[in-house]
PQR file of N, CA, C, O and H, with PARSE charges and radii, in Angstrom:
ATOM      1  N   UNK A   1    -201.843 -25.504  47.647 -0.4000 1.5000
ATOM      2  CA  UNK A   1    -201.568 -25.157  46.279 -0.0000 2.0000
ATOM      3  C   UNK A   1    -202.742 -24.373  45.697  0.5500 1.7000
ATOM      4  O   UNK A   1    -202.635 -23.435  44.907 -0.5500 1.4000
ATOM      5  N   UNK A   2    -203.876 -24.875  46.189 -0.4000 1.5000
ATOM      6  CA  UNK A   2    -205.267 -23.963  45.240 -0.0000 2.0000
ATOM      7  C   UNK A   2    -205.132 -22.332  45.796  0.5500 1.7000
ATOM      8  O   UNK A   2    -205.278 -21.299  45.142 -0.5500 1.4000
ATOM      9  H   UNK A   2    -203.963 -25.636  46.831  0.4000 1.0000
ATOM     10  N   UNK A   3    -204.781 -22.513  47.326 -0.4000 1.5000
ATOM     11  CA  UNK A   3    -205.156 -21.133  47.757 -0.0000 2.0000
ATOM     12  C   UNK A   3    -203.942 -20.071  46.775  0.5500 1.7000
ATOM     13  O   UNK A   3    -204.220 -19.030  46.178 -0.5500 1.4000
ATOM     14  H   UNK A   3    -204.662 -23.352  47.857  0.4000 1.0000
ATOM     15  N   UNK A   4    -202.739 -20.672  46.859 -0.4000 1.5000
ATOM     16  CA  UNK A   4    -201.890 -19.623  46.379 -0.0000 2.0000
ATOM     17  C   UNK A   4    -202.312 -19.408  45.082  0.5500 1.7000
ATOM     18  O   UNK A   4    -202.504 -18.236  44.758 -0.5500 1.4000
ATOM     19  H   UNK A   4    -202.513 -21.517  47.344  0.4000 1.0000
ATOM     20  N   UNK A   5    -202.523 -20.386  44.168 -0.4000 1.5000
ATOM     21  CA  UNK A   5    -202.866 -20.587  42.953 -0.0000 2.0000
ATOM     22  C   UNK A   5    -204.714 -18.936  42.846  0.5500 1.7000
ATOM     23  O   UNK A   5    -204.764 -17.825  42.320 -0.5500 1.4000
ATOM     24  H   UNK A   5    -202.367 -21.339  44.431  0.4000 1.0000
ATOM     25  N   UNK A   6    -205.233 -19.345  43.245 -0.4000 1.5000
ATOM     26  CA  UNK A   6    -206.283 -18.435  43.501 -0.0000 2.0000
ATOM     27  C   UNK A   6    -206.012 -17.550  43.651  0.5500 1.7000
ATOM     28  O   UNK A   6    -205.998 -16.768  42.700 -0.5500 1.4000
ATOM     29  H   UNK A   6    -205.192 -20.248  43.672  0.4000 1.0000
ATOM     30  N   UNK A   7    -205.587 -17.085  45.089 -0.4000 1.5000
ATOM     31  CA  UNK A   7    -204.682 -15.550  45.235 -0.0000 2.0000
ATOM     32  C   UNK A   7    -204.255 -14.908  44.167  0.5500 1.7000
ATOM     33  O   UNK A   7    -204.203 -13.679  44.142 -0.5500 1.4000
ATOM     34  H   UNK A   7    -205.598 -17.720  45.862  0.4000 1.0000
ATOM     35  N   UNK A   8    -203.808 -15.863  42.894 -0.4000 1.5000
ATOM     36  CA  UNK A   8    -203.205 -15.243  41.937 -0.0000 2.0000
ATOM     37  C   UNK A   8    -204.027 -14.982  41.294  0.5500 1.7000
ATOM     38  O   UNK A   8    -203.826 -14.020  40.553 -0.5500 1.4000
ATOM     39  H   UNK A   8    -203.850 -16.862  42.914  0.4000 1.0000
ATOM     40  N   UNK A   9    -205.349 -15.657  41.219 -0.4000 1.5000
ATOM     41  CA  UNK A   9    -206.141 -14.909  40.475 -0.0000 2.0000
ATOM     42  C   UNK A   9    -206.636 -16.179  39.325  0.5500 1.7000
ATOM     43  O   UNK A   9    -207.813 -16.175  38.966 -0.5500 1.4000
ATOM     44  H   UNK A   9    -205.513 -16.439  41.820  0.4000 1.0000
ATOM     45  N   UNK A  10    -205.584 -17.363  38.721 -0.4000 1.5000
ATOM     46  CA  UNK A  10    -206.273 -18.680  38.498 -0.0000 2.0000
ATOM     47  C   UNK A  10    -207.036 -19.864  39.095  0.5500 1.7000
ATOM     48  O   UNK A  10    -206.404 -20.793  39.597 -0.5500 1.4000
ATOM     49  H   UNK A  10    -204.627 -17.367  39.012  0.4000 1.0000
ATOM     50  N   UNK A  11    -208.620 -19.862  39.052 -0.4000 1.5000
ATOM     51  CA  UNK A  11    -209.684 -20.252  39.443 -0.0000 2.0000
ATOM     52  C   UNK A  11    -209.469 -21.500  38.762  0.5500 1.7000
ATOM     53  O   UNK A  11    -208.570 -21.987  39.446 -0.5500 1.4000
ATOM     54  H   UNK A  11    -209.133 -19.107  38.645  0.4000 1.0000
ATOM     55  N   UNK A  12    -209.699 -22.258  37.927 -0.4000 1.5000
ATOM     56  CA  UNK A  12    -209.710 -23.477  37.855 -0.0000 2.0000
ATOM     57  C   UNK A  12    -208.415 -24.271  37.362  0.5500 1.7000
ATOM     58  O   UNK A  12    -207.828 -24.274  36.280 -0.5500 1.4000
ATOM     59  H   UNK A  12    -210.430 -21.862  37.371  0.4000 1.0000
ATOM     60  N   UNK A  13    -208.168 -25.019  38.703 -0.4000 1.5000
ATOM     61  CA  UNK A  13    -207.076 -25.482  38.580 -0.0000 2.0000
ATOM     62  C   UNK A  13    -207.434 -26.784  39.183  0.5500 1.7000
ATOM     63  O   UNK A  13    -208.243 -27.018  40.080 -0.5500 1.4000
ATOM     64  H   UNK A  13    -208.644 -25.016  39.582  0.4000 1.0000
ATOM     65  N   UNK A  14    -206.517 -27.748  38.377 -0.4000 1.5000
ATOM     66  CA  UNK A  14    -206.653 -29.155  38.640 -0.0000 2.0000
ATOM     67  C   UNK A  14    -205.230 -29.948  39.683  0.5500 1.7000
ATOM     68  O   UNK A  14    -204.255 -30.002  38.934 -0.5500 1.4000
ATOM     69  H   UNK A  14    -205.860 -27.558  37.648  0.4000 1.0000
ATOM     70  N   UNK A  15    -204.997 -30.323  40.587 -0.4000 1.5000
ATOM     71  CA  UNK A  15    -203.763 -30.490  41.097 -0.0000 2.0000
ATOM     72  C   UNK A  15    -203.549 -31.576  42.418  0.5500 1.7000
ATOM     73  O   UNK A  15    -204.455 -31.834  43.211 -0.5500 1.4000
ATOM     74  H   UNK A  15    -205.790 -30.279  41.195  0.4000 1.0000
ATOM     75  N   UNK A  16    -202.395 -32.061  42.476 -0.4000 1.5000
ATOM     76  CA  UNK A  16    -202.441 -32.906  43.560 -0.0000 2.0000
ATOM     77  C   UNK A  16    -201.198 -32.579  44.049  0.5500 1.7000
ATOM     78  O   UNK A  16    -200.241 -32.015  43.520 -0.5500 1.4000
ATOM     79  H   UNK A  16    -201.660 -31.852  41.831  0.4000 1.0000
ATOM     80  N   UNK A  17    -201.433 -33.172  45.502 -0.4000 1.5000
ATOM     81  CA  UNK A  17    -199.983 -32.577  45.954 -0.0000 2.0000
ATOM     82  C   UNK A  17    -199.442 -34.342  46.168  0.5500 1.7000
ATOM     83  O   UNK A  17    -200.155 -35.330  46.340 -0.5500 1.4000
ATOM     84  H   UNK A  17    -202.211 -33.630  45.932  0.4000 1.0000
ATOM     85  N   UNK A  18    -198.172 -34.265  46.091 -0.4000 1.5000
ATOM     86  CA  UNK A  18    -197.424 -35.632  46.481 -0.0000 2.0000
ATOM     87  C   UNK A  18    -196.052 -35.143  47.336  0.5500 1.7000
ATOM     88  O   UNK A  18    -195.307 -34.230  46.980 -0.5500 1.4000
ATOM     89  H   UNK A  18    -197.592 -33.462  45.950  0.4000 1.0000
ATOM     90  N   UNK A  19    -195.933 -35.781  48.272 -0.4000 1.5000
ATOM     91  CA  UNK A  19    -195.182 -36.107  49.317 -0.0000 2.0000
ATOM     92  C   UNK A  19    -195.772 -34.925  50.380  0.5500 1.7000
ATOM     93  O   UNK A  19    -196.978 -35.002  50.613 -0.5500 1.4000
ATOM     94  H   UNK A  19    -196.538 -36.523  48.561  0.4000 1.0000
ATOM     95  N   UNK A  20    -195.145 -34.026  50.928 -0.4000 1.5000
ATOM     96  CA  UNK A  20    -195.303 -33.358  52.225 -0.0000 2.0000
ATOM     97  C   UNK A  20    -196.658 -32.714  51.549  0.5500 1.7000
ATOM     98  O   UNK A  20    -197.070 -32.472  50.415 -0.5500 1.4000
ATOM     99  H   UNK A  20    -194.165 -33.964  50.739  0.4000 1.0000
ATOM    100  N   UNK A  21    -197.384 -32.496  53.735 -0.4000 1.5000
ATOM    101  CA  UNK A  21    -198.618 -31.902  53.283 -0.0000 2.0000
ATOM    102  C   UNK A  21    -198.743 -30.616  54.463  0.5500 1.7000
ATOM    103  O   UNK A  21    -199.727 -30.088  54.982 -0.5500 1.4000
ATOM    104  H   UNK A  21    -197.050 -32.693  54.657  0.4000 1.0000
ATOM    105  N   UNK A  22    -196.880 -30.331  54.657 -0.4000 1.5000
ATOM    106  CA  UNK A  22    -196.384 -29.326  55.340 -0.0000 2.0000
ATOM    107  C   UNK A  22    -196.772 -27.919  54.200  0.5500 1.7000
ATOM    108  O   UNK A  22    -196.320 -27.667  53.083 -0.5500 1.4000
ATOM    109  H   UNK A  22    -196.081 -30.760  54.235  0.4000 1.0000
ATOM    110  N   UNK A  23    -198.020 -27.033  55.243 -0.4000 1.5000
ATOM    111  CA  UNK A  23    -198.304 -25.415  54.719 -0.0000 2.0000
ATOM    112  C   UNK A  23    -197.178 -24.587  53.862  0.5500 1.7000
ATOM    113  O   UNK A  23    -197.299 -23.838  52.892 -0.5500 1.4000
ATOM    114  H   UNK A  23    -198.387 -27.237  56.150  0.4000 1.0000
ATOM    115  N   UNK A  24    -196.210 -24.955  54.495 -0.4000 1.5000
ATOM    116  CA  UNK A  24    -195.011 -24.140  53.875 -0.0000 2.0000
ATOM    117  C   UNK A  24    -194.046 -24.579  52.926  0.5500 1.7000
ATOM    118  O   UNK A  24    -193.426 -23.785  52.218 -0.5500 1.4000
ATOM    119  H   UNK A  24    -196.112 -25.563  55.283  0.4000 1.0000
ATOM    120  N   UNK A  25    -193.868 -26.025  52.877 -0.4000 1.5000
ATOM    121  CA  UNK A  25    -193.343 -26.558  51.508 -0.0000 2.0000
ATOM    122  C   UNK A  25    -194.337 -26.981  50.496  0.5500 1.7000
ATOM    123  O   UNK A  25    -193.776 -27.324  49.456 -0.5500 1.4000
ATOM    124  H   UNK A  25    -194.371 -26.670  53.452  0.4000 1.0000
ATOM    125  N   UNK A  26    -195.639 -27.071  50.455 -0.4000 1.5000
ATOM    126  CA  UNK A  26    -196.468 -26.646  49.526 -0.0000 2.0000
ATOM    127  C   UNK A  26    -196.476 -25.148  49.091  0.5500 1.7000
ATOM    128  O   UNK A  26    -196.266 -25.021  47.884 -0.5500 1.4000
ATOM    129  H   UNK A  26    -196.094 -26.793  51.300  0.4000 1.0000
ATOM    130  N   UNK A  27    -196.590 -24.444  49.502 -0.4000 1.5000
ATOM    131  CA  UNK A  27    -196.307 -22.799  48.973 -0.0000 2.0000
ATOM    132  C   UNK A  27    -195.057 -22.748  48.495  0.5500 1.7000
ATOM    133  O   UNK A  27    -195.068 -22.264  47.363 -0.5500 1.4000
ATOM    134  H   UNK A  27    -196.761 -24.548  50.482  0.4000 1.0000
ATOM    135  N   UNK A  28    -193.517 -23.161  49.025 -0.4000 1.5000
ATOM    136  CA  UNK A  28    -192.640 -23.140  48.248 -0.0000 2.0000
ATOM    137  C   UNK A  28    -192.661 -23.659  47.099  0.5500 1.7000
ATOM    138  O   UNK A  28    -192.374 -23.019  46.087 -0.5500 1.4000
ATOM    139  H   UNK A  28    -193.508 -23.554  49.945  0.4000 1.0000
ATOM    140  N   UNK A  29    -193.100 -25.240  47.098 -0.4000 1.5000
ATOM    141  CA  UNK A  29    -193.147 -25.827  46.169 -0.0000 2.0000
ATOM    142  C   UNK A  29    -193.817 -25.267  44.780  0.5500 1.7000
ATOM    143  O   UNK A  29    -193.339 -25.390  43.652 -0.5500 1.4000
ATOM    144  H   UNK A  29    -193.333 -25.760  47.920  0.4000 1.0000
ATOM    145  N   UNK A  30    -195.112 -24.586  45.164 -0.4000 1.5000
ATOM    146  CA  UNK A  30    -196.080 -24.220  44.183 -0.0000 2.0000
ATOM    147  C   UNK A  30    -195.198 -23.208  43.201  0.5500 1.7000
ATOM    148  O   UNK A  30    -195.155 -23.350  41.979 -0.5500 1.4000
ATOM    149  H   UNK A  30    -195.501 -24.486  46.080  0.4000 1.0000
ATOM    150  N   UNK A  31    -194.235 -21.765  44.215 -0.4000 1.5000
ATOM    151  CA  UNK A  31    -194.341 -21.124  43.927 -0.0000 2.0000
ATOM    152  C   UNK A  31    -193.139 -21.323  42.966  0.5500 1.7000
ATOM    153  O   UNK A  31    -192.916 -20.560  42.026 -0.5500 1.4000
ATOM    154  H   UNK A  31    -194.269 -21.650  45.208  0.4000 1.0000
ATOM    155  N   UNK A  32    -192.305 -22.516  43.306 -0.4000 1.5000
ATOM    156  CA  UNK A  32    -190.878 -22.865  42.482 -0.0000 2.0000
ATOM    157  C   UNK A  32    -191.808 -23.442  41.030  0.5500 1.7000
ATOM    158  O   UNK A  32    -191.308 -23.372  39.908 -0.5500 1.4000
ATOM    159  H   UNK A  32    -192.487 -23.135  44.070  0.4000 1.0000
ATOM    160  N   UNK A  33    -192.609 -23.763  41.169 -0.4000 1.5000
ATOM    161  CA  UNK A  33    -192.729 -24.613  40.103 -0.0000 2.0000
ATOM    162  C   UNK A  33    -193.679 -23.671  38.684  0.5500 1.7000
ATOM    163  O   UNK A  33    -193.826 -23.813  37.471 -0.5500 1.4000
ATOM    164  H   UNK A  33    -193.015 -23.820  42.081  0.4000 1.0000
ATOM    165  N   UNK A  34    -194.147 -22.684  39.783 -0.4000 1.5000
ATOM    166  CA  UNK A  34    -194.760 -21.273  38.829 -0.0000 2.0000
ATOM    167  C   UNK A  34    -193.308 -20.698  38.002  0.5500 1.7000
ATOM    168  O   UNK A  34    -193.367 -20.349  36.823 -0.5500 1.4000
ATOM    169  H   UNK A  34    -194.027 -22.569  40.769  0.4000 1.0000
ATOM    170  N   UNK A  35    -192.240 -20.664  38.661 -0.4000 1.5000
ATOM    171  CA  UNK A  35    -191.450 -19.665  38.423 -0.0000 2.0000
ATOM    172  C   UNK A  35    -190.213 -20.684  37.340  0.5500 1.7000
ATOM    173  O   UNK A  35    -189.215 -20.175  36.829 -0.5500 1.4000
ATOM    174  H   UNK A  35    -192.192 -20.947  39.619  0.4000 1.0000
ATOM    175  N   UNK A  36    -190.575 -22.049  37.203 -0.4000 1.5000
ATOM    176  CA  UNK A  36    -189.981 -22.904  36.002 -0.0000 2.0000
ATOM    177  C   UNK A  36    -190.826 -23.128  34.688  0.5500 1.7000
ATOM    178  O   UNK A  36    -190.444 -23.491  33.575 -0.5500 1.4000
ATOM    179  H   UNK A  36    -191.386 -22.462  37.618  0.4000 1.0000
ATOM    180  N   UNK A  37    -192.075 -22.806  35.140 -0.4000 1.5000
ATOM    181  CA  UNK A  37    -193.205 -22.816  33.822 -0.0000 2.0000
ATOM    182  C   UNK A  37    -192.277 -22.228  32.278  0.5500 1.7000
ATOM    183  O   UNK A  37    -191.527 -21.258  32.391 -0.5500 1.4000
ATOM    184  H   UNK A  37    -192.385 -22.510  36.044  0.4000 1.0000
ATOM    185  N   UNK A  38    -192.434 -22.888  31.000 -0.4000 1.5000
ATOM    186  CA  UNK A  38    -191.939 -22.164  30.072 -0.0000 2.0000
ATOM    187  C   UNK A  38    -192.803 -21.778  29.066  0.5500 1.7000
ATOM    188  O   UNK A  38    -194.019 -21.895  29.214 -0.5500 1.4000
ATOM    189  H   UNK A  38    -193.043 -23.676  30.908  0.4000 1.0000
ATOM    190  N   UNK A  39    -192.258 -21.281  27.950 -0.4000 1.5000
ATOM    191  CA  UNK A  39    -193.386 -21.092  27.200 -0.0000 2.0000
ATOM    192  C   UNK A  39    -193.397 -21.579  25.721  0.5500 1.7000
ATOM    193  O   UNK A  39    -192.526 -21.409  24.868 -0.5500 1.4000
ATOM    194  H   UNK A  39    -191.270 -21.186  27.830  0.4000 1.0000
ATOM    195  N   UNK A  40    -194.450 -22.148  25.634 -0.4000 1.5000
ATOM    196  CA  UNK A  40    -194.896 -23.119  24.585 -0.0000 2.0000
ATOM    197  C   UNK A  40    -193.915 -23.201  23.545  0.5500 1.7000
ATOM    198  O   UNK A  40    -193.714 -24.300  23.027 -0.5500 1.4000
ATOM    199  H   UNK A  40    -195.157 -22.286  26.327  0.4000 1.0000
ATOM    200  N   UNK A  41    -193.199 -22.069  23.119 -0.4000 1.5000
ATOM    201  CA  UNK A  41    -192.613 -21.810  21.378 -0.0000 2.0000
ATOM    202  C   UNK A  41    -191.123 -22.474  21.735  0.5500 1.7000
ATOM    203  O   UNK A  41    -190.352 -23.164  21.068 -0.5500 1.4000
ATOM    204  H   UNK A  41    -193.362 -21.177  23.540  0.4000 1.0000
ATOM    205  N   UNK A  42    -191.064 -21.853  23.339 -0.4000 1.5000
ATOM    206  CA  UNK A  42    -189.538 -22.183  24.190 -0.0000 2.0000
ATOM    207  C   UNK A  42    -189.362 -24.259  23.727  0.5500 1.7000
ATOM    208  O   UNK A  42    -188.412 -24.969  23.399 -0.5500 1.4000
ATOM    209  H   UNK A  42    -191.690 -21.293  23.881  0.4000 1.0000
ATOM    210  N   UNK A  43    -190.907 -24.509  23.970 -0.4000 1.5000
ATOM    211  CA  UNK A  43    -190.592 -26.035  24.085 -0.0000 2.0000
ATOM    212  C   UNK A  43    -190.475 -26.442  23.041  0.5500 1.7000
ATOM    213  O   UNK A  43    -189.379 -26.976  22.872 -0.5500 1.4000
ATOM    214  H   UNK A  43    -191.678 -23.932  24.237  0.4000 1.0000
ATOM    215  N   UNK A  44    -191.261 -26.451  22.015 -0.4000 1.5000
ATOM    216  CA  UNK A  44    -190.827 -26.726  20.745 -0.0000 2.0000
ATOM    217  C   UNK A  44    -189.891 -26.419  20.188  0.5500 1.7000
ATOM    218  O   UNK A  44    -189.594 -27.271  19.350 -0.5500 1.4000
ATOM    219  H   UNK A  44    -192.151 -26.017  22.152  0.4000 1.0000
ATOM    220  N   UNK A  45    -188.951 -25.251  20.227 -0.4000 1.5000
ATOM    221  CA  UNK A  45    -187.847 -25.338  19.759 -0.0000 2.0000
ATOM    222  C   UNK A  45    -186.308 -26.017  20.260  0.5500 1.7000
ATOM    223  O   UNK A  45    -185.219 -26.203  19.717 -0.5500 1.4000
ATOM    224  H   UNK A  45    -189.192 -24.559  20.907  0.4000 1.0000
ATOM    225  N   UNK A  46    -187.024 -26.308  21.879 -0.4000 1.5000
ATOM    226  CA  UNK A  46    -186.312 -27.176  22.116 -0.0000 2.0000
ATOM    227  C   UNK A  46    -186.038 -28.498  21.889  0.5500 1.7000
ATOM    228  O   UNK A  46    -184.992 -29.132  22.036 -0.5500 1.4000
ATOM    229  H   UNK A  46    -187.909 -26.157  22.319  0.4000 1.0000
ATOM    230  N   UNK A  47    -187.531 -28.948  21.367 -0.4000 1.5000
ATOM    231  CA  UNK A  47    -187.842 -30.367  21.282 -0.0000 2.0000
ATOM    232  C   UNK A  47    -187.538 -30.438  19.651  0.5500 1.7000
ATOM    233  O   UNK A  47    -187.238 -31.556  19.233 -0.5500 1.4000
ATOM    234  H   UNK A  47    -188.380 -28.434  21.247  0.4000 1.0000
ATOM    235  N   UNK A  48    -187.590 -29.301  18.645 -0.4000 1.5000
ATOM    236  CA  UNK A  48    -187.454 -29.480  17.409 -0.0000 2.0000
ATOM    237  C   UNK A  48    -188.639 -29.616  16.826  0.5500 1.7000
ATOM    238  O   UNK A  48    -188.570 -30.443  15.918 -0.5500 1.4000
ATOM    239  H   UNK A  48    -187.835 -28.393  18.985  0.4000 1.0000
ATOM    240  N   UNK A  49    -189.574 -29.210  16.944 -0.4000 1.5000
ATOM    241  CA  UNK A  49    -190.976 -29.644  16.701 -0.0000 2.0000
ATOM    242  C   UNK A  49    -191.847 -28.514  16.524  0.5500 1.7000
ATOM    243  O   UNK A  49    -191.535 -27.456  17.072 -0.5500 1.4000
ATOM    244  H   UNK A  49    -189.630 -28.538  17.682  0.4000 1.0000
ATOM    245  N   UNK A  50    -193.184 -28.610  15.646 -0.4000 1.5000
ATOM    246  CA  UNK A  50    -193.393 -27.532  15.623 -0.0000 2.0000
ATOM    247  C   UNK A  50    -194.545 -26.887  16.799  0.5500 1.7000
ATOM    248  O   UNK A  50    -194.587 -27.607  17.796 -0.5500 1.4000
ATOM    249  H   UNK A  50    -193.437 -29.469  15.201  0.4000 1.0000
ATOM    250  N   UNK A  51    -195.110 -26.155  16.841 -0.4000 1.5000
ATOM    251  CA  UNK A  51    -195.921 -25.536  18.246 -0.0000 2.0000
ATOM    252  C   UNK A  51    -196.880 -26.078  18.195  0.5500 1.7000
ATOM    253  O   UNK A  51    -197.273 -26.365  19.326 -0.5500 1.4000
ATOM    254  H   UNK A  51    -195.076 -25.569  16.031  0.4000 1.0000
ATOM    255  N   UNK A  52    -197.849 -26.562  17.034 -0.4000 1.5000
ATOM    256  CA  UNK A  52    -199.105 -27.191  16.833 -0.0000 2.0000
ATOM    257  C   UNK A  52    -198.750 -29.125  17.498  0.5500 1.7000
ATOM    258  O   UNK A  52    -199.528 -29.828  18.143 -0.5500 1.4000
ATOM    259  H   UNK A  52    -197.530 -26.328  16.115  0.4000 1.0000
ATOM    260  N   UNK A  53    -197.559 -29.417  17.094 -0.4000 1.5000
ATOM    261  CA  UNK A  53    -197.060 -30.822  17.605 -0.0000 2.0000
ATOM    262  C   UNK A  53    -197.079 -30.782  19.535  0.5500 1.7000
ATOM    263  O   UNK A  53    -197.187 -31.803  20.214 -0.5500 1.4000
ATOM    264  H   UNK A  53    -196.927 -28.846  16.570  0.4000 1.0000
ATOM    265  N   UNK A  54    -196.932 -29.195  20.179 -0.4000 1.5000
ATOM    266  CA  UNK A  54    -196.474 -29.352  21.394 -0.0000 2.0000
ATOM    267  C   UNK A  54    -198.258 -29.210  22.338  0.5500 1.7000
ATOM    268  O   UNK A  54    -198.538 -29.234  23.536 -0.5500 1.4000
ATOM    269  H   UNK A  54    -196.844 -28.365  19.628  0.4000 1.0000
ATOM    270  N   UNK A  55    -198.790 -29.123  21.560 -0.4000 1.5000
ATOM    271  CA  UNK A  55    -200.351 -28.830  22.371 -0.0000 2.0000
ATOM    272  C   UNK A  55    -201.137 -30.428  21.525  0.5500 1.7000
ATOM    273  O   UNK A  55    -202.163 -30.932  21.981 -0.5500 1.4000
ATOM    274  H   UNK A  55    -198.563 -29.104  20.587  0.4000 1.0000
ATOM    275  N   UNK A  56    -200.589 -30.854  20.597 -0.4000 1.5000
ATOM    276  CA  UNK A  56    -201.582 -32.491  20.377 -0.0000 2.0000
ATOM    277  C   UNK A  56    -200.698 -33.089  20.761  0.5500 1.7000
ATOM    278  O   UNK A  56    -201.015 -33.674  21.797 -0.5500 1.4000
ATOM    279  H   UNK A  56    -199.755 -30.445  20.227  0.4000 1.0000
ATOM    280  N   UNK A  57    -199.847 -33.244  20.511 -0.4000 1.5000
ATOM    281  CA  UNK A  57    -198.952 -34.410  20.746 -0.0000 2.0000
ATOM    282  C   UNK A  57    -198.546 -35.041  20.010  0.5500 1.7000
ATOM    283  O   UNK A  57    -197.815 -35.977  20.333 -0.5500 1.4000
ATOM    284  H   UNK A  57    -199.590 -32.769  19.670  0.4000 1.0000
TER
END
């Protein structure tokens, strides 16, 4: 996960992997889970809340 993560060009990254510690379903995995990321305003309006509520909590 760090290497792909790096490649991209984000250096500090915090992460663990859980279950397989198969090369190639870690890279899938990483790269599925880059490509579900949303974006902040997306969540709050989903959640009903405002954007300052979705970064404190």
């Amino acid at each position: 996960m760090r290497a792909v993560l790096e490649a991209a060009g984000i250096t500090d990254v915090l992460a663990k992997n859980l279950g397989s510690a198969n090369p190639t379903n870690v890279v899938k995995a990483t790269f599925k889970a880059l490509a579900t990321l949303r974006e902040p305003i997306a969540v709050a309006k989903t959640r009903g809340i405002s954007l300052k509520k979705v970064f404190n909590g």
